[in-house]
C-alpha positions in Angstrom: -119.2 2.5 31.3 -118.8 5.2 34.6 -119.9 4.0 37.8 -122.7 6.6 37.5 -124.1 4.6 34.8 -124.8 1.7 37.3 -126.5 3.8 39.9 -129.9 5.3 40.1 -132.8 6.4 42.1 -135.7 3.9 41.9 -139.4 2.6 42.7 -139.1 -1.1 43.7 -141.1 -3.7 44.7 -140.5 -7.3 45.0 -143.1 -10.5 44.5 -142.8 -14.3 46.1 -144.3 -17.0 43.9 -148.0 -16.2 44.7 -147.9 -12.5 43.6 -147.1 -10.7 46.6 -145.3 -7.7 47.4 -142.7 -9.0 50.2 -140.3 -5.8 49.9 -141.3 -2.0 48.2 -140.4 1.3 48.2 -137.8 3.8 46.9 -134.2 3.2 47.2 -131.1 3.7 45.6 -130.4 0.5 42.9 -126.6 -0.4 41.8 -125.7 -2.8 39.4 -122.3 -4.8 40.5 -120.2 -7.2 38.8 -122.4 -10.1 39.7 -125.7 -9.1 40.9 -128.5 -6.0 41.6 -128.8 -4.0 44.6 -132.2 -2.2 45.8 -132.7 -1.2 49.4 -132.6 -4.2 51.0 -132.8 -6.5 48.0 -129.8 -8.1 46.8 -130.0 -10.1 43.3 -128.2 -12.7 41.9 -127.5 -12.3 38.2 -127.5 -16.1 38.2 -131.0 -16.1 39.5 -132.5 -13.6 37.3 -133.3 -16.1 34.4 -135.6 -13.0 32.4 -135.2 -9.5 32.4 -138.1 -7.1 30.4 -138.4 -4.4 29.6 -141.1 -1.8 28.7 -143.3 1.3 30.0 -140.4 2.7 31.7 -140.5 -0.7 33.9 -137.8 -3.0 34.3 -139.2 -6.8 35.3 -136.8 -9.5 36.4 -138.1 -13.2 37.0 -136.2 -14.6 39.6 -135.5 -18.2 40.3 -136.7 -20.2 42.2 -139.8 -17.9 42.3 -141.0 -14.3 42.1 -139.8 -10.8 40.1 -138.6 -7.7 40.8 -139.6 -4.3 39.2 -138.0 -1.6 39.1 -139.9 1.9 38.1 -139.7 5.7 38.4 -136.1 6.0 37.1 -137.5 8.8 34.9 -134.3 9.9 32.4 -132.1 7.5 33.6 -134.0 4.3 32.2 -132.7 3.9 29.2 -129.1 4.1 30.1 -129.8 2.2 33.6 -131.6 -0.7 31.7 -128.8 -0.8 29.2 -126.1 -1.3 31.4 -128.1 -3.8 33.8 -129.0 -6.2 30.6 -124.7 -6.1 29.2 -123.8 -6.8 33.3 -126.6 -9.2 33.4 -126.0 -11.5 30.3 -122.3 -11.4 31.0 -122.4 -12.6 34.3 -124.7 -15.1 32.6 -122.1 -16.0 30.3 -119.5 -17.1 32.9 -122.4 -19.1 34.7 -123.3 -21.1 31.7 -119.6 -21.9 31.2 -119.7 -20.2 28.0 -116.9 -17.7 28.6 -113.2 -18.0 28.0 -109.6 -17.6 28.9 -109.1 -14.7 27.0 -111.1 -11.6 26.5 -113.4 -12.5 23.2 -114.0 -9.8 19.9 -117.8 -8.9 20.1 -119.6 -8.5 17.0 -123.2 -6.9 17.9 -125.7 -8.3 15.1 -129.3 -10.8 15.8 -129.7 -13.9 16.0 -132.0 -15.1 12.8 -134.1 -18.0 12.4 -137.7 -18.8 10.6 -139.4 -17.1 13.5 -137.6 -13.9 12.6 -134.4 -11.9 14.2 -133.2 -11.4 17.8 -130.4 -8.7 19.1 -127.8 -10.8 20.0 -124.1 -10.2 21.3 -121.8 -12.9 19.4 -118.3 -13.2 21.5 -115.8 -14.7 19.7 -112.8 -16.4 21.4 -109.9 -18.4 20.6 -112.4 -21.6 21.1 -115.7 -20.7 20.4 -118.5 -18.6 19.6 -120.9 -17.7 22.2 -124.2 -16.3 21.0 -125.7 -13.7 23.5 -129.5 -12.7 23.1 -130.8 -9.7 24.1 -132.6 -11.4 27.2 -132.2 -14.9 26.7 -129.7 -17.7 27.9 -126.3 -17.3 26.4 -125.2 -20.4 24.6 -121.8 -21.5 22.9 -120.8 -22.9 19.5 -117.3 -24.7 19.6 -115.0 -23.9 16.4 -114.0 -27.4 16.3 -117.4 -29.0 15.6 -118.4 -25.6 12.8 -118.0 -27.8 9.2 -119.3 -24.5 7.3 -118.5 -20.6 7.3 -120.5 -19.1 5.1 -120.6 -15.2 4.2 -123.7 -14.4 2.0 -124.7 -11.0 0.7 -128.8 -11.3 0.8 -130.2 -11.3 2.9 -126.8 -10.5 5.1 -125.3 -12.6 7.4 -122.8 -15.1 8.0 -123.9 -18.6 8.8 -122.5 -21.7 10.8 -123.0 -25.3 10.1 -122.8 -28.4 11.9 -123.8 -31.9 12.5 -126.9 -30.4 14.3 -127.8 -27.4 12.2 -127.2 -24.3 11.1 -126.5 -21.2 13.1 -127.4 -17.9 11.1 -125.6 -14.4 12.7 -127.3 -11.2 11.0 -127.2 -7.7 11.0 -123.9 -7.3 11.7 -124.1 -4.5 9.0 -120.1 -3.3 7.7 -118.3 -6.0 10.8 -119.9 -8.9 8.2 -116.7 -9.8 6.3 -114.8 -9.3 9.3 -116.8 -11.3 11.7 -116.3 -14.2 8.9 -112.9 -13.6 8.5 -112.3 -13.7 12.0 -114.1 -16.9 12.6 -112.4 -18.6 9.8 -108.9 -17.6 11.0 -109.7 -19.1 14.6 -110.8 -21.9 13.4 -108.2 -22.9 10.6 -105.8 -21.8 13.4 -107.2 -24.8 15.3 -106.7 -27.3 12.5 -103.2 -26.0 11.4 -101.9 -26.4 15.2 -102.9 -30.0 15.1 -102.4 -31.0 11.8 -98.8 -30.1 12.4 -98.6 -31.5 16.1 -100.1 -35.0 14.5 -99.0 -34.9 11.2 -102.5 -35.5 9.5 -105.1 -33.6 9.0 -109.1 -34.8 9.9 -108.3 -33.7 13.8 -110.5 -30.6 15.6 -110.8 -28.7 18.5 -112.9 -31.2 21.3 -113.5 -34.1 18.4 -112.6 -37.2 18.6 -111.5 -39.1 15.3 -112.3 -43.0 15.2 -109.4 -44.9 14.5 -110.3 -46.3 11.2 -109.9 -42.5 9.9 -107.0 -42.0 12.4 -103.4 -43.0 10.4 -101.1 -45.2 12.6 -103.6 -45.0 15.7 -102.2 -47.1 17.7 -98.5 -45.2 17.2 -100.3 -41.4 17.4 -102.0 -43.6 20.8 -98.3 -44.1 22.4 -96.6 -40.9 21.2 -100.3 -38.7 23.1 -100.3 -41.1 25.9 -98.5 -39.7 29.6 -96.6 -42.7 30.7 -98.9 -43.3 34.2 -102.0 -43.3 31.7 -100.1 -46.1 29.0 -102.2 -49.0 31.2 -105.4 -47.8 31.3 -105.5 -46.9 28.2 -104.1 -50.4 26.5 -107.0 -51.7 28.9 -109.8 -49.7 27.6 -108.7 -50.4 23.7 -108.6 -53.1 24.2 -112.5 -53.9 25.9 -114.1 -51.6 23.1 -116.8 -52.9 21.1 -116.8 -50.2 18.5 -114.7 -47.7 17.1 -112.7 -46.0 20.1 -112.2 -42.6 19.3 -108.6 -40.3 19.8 -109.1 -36.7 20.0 -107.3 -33.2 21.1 -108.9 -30.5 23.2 -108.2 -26.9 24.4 -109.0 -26.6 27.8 -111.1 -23.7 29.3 -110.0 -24.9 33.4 -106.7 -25.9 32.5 -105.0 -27.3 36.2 -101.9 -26.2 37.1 -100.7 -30.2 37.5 -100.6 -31.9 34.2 -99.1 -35.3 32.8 -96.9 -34.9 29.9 -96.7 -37.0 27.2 -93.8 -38.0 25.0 -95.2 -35.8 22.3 -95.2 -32.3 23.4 -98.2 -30.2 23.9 -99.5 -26.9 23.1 -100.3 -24.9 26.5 -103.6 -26.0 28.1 -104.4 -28.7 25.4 -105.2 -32.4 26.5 -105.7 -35.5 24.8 -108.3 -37.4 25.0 -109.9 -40.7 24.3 -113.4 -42.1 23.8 -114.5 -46.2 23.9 -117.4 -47.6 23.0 -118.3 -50.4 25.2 -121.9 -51.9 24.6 -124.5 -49.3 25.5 -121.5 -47.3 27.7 -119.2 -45.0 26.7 -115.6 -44.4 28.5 -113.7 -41.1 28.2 -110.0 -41.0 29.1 -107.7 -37.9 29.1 -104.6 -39.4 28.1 -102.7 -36.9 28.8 -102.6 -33.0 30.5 -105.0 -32.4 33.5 -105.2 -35.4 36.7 -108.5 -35.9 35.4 -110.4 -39.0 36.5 -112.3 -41.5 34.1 -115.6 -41.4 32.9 -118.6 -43.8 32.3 -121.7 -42.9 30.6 -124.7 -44.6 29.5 -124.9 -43.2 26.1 -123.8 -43.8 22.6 -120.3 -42.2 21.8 -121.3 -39.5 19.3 -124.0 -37.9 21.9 -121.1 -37.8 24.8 -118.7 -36.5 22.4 -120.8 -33.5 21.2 -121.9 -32.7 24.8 -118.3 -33.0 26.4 -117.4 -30.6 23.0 -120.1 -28.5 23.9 -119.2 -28.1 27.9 -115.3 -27.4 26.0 -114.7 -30.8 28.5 -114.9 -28.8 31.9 -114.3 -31.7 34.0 -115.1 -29.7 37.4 -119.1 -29.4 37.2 -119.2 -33.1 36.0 -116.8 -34.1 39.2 -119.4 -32.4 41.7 -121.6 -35.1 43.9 -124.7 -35.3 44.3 -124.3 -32.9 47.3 -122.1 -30.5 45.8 -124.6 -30.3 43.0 -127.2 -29.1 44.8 -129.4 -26.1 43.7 -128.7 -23.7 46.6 -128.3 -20.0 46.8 -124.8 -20.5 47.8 -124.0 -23.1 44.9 -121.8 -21.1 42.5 -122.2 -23.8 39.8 -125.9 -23.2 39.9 -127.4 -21.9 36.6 -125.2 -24.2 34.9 -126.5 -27.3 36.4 -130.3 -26.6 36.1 -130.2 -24.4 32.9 -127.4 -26.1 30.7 -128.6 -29.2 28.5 -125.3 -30.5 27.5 -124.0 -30.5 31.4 -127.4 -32.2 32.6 -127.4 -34.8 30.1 -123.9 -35.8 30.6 -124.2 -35.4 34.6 -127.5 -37.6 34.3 -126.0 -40.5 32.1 -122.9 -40.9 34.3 -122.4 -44.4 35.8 -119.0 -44.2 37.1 -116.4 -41.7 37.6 -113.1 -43.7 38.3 -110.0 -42.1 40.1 -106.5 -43.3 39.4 -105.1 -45.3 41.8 -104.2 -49.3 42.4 -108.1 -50.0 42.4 -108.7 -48.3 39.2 -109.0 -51.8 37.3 -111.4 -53.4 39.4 -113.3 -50.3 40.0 -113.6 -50.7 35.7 -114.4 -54.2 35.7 -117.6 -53.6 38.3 -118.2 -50.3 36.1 -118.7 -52.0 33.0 -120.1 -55.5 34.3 
């Protein structure tokens, strides 16, 4: 889209919580990368959780409080508001942490459910889908937890099944076959690359396998393990009161330092493993980023799915208390007050261990 298309003469008139006009008048509005300019008003995109449409008005609802509406843009509101809601919702992507390395294929289509059809933007990377609504909150389906791709001919679509439901992307009109081609080529991709790197099959993208359906765990254990991680994670195995759980990730905020393993891996991949320990859960990254460990107060399978569902960015779950604050300045923001998996894994965390000649005692008080 020109420059041009991002520029135009407008009405505006901004409201605080209680209805009233702080800022109006006519001014020149242009759309950058990462947020809305009018006059004197400067908008984040990560602030502006709803954007409407209608009447030749444009309405955004602005966090913490108010709106801004923008009106009078005569012949250049439909182009205007076009390119403000794609800038918008992709600037919304990258703050929901539901974007990628790589630049994704986009398959325009809607979203469809029982209470009928919304215009939706699917992105599909490497990793993941992400489902963009026409003014809702982007949200991300991983290709390693999708057990069913599904192309049906009536009504049209292609659907996506997992342990928590199904996801159902329609009119996507003659880019249906290749939409589910290309989905099922990323993921059996995924499942190829680590059948081969383990030598079984049952392994995804972010899922971790319990050992009873692993083959050889503890040998798969040594050959995935960096040597500086061996101890911890002979400790943790051997403390678990359930089924620990071994499993391989692609990472989305790969580090440039990383802890090899015997076994070599695949560019930005990590290994990772999950332990049960009474009503806690431990995660371990055996072996590519420094990362630190992990205790949560929940039951494996809900961490596992939310750590899937975050593709195991450790760097929003790192952030104190402090750091996590929602300010205007935080950059983590709308991820921390708007995505569920993030809070629920944020807000069951006990313990978040760094490696060093404490890390066993820091454990033991962890877990007592």
């Amino acid at each position: 889209m020109t420059t041009e298309a991002r520029r135009a003469r407008t009405a505006f008139a901004l409201a605080d919580a209680s209805g009233a006009i702080t800022e109006s008048g006519e001014a020149n509005a242009e759309i950058g990368d990462d947020g809305l300019t009018v006059g004197p008003v400067t908008v984040s995109f990560l602030d502006a959780d709803f954007l409407s449409a209608a009447d030749y008005r444009i309405e955004l609802s602005l966090w913490p409080a108010g709106r801004l509406v923008l009106s009078q843009l005569g012949r250049r509101f439909d182009t205007f508001h076009q390119e403000l809601r794609q800038v918008r919702n992709q600037a919304r992507v990258r703050g929901l942490l539901a974007h990628g390395i790589a630049m994704p294929e986009v398959f325009p289509g809607a979203l469809v459910s029982d209470t009928g059809q919304v215009p939706s933007e699917f992105q599909l990377y490497d990793t993941h889908i992400t489902v963009v609504p026409a003014d809702g909150d982007p949200w991300q389906i991983p290709l390693g937890a999708v057990t069913v791709v599904r192309s049906q001919r009536e009504p049209p679509a292609v659907t996506l099944e997992t342990s928590t439901g199904s996801t159902i992307l329609g009119q996507l009109a003659r880019r249906r076959e290749a939409c589910h081609a290309a989905i099922v080529e990323r993921r059996e991709a995924q499942r190829s690359l680590l059948a081969e790197l383990t030598g079984q099959s049952g392994f995804s993208d972010g899922s971790g396998v319990m050992r009873a359906e692993v083959r050889c765990f503890e040998q798969l254990l040594e050959r995935f393990t960096a040597p500086d991680r061996v101890a911890c994670s002979s400790a943790l195995v051997a403390i678990a009161t359930g089924e620990p759980r071994l499993g391989f990730v692609q990472l989305l905020d790969p580090d440039a330092e990383r802890h090899a393993c015997p076994a070599p891996l695949p560019e930005n991949w990590a290994v990772f493993l999950l332990v049960p320990v009474g009503p806690l859960t431990v995660l371990e990254i055996l072996a590519g980023p420094a990362a630190a460990t992990y205790v949560f107060r929940d039951e494996i399978e809900a961490v596992n799915r939310d750590l899937q569902l975050l593709h195991f960015r450790r760097a929003p779950l790192a952030l104190t208390a402090e750091q996590a604050a929602l300010t205007p300045s935080n950059l983590q923001r709308l991820a921390l007050r708007r995505l569920e998996p993030l809070q629920r894994l944020r807000s069951s965390t006990t313990a978040r261990l760094i490696h060093n000649e404490g890390w066993q005692n820091a454990l033991r008080g962890a877990l007592a």
